[in-house]
OpenMM code with the backbone's topology and positions (N, CA, C; nanometers):
from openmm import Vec3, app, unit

residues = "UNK UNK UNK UNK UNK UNK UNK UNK UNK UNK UNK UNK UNK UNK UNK UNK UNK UNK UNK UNK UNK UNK UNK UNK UNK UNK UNK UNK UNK UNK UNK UNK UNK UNK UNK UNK UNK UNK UNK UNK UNK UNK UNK UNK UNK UNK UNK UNK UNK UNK UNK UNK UNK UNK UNK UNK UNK UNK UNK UNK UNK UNK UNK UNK UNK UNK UNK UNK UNK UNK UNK UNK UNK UNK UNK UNK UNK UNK UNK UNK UNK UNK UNK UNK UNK UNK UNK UNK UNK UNK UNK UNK UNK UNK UNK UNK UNK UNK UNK UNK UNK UNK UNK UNK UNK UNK UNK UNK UNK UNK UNK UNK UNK UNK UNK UNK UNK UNK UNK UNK UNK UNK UNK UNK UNK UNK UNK UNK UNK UNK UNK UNK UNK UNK UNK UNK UNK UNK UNK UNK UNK UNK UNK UNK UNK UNK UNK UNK UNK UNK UNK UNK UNK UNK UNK UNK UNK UNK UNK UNK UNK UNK UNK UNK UNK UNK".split()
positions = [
    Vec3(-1.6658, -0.5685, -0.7101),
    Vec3(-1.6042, -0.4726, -0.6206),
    Vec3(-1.5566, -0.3482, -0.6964),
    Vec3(-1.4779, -0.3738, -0.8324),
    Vec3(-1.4655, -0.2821, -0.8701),
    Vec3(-1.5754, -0.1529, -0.9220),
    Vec3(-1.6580, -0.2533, -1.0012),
    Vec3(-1.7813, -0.1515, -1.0212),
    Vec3(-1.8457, -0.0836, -0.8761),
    Vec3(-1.8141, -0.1211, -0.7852),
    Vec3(-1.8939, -0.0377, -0.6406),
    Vec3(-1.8154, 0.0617, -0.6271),
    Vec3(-1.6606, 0.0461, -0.6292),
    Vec3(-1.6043, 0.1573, -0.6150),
    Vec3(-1.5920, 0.2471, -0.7015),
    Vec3(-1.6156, 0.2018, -0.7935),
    Vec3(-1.6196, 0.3406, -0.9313),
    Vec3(-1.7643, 0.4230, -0.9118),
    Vec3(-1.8780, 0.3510, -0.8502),
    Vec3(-1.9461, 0.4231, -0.8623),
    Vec3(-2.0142, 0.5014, -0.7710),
    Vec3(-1.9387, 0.5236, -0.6369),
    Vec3(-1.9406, 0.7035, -0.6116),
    Vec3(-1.9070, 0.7710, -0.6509),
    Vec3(-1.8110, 0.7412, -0.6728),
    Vec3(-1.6986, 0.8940, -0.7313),
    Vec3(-1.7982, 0.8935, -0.9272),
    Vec3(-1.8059, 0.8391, -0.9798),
    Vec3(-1.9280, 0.8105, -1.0728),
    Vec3(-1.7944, 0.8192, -1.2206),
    Vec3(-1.7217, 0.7210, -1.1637),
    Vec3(-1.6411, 0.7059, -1.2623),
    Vec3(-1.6502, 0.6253, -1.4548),
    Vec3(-1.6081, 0.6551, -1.4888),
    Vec3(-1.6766, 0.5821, -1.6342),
    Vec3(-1.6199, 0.4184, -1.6505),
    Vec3(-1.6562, 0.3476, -1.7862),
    Vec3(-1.5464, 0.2363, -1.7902),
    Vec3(-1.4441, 0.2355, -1.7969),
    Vec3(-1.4287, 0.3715, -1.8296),
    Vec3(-1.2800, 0.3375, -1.8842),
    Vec3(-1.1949, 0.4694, -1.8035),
    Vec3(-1.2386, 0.4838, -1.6793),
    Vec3(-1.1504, 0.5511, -1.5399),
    Vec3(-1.0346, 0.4912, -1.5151),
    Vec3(-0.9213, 0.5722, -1.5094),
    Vec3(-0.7788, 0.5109, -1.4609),
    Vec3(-0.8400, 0.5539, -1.3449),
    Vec3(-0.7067, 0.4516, -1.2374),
    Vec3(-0.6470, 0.4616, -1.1366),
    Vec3(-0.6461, 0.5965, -1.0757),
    Vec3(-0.5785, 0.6494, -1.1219),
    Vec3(-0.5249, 0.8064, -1.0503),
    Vec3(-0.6711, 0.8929, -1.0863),
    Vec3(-0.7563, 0.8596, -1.1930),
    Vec3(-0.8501, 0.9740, -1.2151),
    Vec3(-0.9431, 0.9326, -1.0875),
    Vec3(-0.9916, 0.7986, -1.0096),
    Vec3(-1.0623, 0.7733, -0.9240),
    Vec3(-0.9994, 0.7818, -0.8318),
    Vec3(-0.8411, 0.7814, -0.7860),
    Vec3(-0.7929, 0.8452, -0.6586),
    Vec3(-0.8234, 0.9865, -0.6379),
    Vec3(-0.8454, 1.0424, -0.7348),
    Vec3(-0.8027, 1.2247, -0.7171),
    Vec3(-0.9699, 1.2590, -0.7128),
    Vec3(-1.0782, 1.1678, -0.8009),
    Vec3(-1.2575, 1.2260, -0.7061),
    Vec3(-1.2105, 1.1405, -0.6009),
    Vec3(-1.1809, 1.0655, -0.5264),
    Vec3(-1.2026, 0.9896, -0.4051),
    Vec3(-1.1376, 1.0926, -0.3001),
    Vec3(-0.9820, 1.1745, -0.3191),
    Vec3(-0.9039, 1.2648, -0.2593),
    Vec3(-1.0261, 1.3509, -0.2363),
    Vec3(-1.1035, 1.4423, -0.3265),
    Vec3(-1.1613, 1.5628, -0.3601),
    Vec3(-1.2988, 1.5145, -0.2371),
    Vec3(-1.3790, 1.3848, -0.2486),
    Vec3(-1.4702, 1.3838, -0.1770),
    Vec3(-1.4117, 1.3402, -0.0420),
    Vec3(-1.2876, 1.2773, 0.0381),
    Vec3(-1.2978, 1.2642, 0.1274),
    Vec3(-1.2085, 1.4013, 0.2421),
    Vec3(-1.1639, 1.4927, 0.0972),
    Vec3(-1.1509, 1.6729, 0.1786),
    Vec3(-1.2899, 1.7194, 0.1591),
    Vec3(-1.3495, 1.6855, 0.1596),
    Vec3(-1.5083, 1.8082, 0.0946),
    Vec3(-1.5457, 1.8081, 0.2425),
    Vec3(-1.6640, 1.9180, 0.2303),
    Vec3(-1.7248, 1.9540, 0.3559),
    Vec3(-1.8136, 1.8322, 0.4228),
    Vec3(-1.8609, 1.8080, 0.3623),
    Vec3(-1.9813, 1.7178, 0.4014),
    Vec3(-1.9375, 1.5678, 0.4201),
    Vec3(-1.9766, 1.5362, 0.5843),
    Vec3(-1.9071, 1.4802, 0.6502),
    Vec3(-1.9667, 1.3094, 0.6306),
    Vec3(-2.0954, 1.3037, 0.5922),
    Vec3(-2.1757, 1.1752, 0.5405),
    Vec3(-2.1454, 1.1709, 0.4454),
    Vec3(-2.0738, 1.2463, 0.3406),
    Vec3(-2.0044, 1.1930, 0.1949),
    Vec3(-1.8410, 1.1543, 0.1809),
    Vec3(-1.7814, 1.2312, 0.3107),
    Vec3(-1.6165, 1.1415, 0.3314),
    Vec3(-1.6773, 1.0195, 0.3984),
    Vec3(-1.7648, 0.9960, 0.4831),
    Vec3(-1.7352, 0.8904, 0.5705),
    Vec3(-1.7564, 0.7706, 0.4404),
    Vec3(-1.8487, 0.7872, 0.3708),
    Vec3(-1.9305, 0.7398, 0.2823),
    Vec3(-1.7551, 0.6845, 0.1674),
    Vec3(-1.7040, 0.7692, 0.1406),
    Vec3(-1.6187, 0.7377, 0.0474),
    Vec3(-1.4922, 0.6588, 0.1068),
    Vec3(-1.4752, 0.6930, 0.2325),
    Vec3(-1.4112, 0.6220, 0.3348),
    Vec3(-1.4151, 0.4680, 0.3348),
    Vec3(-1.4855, 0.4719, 0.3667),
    Vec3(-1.5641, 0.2902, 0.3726),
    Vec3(-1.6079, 0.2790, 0.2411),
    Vec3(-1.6170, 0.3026, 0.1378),
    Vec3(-1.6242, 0.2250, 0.0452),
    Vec3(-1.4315, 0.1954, -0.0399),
    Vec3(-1.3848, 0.3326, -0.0053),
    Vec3(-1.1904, 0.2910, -0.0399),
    Vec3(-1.1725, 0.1760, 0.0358),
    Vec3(-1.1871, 0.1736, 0.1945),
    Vec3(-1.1230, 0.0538, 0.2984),
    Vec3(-1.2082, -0.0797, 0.1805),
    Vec3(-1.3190, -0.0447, 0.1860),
    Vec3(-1.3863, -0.1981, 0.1190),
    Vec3(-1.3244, -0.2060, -0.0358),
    Vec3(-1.2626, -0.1587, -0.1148),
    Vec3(-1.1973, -0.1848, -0.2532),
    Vec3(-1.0215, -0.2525, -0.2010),
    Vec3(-0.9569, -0.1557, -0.0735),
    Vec3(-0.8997, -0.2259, -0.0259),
    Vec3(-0.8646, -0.3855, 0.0410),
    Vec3(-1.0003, -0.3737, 0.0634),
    Vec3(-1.0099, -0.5257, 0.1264),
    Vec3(-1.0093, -0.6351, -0.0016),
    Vec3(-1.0760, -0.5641, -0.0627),
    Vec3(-1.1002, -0.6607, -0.2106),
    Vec3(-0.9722, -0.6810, -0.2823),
    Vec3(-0.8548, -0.5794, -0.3038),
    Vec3(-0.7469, -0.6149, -0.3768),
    Vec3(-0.6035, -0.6752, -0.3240),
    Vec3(-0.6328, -0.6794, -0.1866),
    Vec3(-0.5338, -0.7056, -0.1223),
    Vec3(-0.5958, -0.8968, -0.0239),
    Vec3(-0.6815, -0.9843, -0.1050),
    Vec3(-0.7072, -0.9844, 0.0095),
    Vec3(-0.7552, -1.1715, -0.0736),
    Vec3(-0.6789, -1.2977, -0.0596),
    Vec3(-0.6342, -1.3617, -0.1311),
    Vec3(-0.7610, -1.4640, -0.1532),
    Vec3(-0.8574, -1.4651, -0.0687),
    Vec3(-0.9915, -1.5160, 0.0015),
    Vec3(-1.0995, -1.4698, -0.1271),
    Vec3(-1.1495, -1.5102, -0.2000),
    Vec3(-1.2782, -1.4917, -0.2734),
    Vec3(-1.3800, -1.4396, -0.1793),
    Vec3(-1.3728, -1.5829, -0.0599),
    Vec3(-1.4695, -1.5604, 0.0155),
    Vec3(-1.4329, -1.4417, 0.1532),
    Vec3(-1.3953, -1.3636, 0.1487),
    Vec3(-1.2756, -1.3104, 0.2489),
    Vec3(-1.3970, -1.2113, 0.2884),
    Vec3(-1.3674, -1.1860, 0.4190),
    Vec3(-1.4445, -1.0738, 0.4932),
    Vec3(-1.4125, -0.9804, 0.5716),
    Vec3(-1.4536, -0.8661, 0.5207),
    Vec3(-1.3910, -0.7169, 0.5137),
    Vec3(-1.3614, -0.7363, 0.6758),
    Vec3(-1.2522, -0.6815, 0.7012),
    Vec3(-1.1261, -0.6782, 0.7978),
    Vec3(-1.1814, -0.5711, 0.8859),
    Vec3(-1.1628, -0.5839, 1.0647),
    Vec3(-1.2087, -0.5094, 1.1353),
    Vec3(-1.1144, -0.3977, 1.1981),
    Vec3(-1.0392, -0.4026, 1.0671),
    Vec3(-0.9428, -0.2799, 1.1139),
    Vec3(-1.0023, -0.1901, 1.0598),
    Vec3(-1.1194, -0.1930, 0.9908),
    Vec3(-1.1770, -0.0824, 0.9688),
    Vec3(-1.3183, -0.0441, 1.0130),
    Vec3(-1.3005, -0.1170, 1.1682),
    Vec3(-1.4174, -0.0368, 1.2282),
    Vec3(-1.4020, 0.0723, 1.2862),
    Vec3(-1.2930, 0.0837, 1.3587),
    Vec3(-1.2614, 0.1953, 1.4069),
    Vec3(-1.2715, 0.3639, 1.2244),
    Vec3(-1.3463, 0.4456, 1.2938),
    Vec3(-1.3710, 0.5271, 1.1933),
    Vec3(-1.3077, 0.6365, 1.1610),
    Vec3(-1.1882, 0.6473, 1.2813),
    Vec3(-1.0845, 0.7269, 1.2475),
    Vec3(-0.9504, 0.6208, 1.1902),
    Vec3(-0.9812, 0.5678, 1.2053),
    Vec3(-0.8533, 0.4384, 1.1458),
    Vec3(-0.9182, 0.4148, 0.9671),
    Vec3(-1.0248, 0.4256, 0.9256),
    Vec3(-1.1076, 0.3940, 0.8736),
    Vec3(-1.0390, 0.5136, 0.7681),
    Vec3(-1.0830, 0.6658, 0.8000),
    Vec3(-1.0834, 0.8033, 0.7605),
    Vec3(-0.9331, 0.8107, 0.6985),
    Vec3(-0.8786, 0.7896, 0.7963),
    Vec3(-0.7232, 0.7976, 0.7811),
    Vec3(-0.6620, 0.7434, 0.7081),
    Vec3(-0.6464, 0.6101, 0.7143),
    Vec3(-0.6307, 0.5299, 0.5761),
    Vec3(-0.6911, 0.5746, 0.4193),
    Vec3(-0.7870, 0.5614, 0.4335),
    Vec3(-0.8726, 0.6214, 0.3579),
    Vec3(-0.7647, 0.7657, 0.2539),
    Vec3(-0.7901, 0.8755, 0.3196),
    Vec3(-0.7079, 1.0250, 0.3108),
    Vec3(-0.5676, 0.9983, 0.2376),
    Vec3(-0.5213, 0.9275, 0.3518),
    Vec3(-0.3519, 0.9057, 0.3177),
    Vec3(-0.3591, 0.8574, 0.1713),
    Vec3(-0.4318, 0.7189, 0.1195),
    Vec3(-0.3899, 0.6313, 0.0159),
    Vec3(-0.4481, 0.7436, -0.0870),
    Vec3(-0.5836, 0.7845, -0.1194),
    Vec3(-0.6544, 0.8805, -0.1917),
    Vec3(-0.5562, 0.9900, -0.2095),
    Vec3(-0.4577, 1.0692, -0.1412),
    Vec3(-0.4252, 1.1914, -0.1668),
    Vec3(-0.2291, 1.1621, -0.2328),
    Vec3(-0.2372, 1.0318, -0.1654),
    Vec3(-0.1074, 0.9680, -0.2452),
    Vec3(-0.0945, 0.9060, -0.3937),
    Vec3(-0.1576, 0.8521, -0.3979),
    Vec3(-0.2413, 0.7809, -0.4839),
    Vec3(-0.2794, 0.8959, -0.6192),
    Vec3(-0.3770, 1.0002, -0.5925),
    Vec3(-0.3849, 1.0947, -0.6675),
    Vec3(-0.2690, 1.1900, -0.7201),
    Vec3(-0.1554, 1.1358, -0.6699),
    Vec3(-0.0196, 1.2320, -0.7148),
    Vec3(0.0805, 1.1491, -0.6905),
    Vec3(0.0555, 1.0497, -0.7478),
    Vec3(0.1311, 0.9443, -0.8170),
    Vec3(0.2637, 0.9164, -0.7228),
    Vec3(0.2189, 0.8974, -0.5440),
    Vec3(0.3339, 0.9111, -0.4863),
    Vec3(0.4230, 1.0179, -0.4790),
    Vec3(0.3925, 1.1191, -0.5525),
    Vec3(0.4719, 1.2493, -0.5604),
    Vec3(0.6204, 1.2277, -0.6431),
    Vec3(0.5689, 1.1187, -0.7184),
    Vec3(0.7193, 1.0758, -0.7832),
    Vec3(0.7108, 1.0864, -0.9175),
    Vec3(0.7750, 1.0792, -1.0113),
    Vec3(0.7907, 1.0641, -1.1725),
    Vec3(0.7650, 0.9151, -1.1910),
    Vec3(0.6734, 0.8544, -1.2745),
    Vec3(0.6695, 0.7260, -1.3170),
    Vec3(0.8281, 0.6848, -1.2987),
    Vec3(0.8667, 0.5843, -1.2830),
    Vec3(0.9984, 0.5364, -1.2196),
    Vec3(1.0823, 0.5616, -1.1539),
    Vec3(1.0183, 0.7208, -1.1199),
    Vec3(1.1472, 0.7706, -1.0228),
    Vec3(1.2099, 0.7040, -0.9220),
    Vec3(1.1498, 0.5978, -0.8386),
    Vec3(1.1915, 0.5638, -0.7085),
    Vec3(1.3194, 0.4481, -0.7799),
    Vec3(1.2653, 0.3789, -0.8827),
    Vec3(1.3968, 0.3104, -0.9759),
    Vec3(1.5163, 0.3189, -0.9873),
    Vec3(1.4883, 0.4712, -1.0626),
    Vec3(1.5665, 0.5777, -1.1399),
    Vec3(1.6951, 0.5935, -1.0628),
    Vec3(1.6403, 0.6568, -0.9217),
    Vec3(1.7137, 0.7082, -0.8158),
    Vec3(1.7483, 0.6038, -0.7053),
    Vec3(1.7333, 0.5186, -0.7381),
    Vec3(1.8015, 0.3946, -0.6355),
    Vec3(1.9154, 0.3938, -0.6006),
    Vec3(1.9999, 0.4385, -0.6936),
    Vec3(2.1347, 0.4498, -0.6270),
    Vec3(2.2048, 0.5660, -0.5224),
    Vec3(2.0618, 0.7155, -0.4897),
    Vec3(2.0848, 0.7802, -0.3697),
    Vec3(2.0581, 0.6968, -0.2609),
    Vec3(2.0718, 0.5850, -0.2713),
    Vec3(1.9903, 0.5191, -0.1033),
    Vec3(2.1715, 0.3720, -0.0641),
    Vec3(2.2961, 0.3868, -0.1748),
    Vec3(2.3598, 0.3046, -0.1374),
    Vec3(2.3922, 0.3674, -0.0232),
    Vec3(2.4731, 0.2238, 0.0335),
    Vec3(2.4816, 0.2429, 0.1658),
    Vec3(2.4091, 0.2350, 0.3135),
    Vec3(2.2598, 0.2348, 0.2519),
    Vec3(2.1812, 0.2801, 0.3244),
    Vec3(2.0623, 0.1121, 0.3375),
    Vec3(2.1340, 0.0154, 0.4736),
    Vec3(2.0454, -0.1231, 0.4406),
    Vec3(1.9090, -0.0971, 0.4200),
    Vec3(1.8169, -0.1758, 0.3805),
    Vec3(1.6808, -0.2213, 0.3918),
    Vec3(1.6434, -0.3575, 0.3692),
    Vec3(1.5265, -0.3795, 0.3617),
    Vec3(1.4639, -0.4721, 0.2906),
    Vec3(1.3066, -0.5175, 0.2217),
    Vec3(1.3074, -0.5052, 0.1357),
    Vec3(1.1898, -0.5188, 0.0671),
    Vec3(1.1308, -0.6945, 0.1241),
    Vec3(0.9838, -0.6887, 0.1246),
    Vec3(0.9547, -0.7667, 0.1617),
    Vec3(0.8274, -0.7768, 0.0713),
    Vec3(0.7649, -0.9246, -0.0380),
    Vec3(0.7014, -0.8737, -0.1021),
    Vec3(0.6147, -1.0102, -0.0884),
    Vec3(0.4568, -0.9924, -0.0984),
    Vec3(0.4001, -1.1358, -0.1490),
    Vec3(0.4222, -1.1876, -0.2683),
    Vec3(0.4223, -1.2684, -0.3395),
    Vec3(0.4455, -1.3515, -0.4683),
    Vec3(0.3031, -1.3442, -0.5309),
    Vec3(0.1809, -1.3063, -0.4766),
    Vec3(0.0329, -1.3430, -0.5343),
    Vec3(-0.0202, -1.1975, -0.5014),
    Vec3(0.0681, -1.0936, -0.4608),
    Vec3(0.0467, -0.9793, -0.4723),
    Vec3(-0.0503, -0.9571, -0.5401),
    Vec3(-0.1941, -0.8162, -0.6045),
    Vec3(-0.2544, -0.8373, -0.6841),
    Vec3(-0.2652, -0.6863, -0.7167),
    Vec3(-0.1911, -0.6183, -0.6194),
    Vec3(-0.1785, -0.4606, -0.6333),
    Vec3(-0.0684, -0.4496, -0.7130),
    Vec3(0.0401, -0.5067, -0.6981),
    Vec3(0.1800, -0.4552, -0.7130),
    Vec3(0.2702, -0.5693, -0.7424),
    Vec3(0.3157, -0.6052, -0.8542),
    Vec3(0.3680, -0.6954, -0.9325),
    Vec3(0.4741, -0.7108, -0.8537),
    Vec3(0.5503, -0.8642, -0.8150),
    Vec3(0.6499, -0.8594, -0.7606),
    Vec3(0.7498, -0.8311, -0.8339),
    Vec3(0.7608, -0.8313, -0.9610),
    Vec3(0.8863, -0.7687, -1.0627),
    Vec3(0.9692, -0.6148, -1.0422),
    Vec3(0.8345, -0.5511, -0.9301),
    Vec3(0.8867, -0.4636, -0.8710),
    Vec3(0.9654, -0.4144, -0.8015),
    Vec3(0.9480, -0.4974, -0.6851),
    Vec3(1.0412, -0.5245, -0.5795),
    Vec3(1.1781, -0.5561, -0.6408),
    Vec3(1.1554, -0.6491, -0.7126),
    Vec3(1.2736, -0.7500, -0.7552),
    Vec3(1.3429, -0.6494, -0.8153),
    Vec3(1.2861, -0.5832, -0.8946),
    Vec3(1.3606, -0.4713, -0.9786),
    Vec3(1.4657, -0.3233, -0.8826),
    Vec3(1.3630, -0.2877, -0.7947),
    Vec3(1.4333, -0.2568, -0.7111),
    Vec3(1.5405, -0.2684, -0.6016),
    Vec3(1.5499, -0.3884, -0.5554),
    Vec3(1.6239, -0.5048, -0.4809),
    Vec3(1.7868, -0.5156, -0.6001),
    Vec3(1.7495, -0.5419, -0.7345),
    Vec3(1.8386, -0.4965, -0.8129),
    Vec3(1.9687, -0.3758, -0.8429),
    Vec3(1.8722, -0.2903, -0.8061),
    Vec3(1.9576, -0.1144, -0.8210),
    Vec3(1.9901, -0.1000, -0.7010),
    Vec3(1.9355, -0.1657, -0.6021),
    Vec3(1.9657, -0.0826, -0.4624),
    Vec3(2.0125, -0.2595, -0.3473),
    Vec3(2.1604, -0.2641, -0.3798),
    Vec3(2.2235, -0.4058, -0.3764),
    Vec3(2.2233, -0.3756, -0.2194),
    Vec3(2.1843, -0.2629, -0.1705),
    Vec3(2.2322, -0.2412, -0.0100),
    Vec3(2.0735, -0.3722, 0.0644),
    Vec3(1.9581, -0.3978, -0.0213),
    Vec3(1.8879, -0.4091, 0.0083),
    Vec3(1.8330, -0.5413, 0.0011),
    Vec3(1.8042, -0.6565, 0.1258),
    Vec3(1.7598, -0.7721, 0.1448),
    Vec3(1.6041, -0.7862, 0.0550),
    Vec3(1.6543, -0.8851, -0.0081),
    Vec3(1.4524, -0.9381, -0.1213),
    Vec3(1.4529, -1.0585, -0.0378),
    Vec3(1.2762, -0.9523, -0.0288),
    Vec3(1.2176, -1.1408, 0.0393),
    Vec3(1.1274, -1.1461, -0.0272),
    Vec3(1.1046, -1.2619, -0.1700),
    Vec3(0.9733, -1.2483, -0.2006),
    Vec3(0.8781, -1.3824, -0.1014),
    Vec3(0.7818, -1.3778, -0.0916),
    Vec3(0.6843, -1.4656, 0.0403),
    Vec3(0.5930, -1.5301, -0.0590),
    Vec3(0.5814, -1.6236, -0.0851),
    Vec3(0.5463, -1.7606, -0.1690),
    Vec3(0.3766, -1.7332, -0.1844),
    Vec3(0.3396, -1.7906, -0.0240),
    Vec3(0.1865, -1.7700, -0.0133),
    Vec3(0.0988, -1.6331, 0.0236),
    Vec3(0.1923, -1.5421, 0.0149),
    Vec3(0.1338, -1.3724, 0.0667),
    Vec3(0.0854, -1.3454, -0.0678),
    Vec3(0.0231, -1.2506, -0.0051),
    Vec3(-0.0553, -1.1549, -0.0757),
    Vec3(0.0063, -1.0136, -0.0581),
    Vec3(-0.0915, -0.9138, -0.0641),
    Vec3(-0.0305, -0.7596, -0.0421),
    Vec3(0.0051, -0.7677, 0.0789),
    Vec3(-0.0368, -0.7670, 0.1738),
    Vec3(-0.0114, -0.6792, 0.3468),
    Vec3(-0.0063, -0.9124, 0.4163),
    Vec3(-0.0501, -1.0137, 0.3492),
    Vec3(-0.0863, -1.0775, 0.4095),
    Vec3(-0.0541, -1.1996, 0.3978),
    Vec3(-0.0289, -1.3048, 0.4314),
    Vec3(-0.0168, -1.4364, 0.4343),
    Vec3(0.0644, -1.5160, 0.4450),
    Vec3(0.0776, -1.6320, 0.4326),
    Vec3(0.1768, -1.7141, 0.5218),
    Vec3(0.3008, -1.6764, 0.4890),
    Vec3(0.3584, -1.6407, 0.6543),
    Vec3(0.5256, -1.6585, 0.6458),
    Vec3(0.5226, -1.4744, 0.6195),
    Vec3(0.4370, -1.3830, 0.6185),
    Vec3(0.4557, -1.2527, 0.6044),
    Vec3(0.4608, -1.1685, 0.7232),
    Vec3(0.3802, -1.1909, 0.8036),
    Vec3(0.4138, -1.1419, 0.9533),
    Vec3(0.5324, -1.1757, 1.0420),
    Vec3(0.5880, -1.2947, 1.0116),
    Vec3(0.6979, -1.3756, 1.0440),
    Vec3(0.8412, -1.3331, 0.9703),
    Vec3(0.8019, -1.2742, 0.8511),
    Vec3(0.9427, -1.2341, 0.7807),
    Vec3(0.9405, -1.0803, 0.8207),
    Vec3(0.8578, -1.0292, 0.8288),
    Vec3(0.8854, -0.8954, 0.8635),
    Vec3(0.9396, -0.8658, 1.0039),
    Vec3(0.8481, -0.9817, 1.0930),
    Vec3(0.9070, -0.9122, 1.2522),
    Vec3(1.0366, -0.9762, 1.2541),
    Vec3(1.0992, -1.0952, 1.1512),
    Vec3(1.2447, -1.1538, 1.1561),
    Vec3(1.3118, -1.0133, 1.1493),
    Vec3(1.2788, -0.9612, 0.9991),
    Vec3(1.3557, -0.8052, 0.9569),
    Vec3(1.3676, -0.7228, 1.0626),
    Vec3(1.2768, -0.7073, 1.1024),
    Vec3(1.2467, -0.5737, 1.2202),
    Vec3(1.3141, -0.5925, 1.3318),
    Vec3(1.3409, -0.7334, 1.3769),
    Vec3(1.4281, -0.7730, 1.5205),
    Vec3(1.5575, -0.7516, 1.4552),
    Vec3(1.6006, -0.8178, 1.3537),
    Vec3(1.7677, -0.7989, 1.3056),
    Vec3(1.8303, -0.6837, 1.3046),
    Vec3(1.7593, -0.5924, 1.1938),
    Vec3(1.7647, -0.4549, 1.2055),
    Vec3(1.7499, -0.3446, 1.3486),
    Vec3(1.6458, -0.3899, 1.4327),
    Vec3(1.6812, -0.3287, 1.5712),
    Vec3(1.8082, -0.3786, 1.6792),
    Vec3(1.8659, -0.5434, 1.6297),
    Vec3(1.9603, -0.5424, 1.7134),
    Vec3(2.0651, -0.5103, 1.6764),
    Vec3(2.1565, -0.4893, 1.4813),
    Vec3(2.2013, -0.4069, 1.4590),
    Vec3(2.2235, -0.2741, 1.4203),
    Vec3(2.1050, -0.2162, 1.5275),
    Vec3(2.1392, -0.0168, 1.5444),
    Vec3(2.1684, -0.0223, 1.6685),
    Vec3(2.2939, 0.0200, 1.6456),
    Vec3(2.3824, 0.0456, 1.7959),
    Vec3(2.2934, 0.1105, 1.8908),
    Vec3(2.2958, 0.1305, 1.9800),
    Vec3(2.1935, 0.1974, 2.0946),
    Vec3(2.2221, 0.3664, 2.0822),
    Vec3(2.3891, 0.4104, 2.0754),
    Vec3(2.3837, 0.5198, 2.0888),
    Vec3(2.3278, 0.6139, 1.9421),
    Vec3(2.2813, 0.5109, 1.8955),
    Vec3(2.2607, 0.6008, 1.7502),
    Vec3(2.0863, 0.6095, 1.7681),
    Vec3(2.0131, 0.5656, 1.8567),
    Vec3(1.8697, 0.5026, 1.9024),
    Vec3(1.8163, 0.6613, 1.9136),
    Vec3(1.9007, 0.7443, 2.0184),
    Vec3(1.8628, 0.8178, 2.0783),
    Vec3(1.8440, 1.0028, 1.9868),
] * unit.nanometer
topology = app.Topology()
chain = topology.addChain("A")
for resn in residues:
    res = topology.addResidue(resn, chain)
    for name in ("N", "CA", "C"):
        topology.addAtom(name, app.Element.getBySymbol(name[0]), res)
């Protein structure tokens, strides 16, 4: 998988991360509309591959739709290529502008994008904030992850007062 995705953008062996987000950014703004779609669907398919806990796993039909497809696509490529718009650790760094302010991180344990030491690390600096790490998840997926999030999401909507809703 990886070698497929390196090789539109016609990346070398030894391509970082950000140098194949920023040709992937560059071809899916370019004019020519059979070379975004093209780079489109091959990001969603590297996506599917790193997030996705199944050897045998088969690419996800959230990316048939081809504006769902595009979009995804754009967003991660142009984020991705500018490093989140942050300083290597900044979001760390600055954890303590967010006291006060609840959340909760919610993380898989078999993650394969994003180390859970992350979370954890953050969950650390920013004490306002509930850690859930999820045993059998993955990135976006797996047991007990859809279930901990819509837990979060109901708690948190029944404590925001209504008049603050509006």
């Amino acid at each position: 998988e990886w070698e497929r995705y390196r090789a539109l953008v016609g990346g070398g062996p030894h391509a970082t991360g950000t140098e194949l987000a920023t040709a992937y950014d560059a071809l899916l703004r370019g004019k020519d509309q059979t070379v975004r779609e093209q780079a489109a669907t091959e990001w969603c398919a590297w996506e599917d591959a790193v997030v996705s806990l199944d050897a045998q796993r088969k690419p996800g039909s959230k990316w048939d739709d081809p504006v769902a497809r595009m979009s995804f696509a754009r967003q991660c490529a142009h984020y991705f290529s500018q490093h989140g718009f942050l300083p290597d650790g900044g979001l760390l760094a600055n954890a303590h502008e967010l006291h006060g302010i609840p959340g909760a991180l919610i993380h898989g344990r078999l993650d394969l994008t994003a180390p859970l030491v992350t979370a954890y690390r953050m969950s650390q600096a920013w004490p306002e904030a509930e850690f859930h790490p999820i045993s059998g998840a993955g990135h976006s997926s797996g047991p007990g992850m859809g279930e901990t999030i819509g837990d979060v999401l109901d708690r948190f909507a029944a404590d925001w007062p209504i008049a603050e809703r509006a």
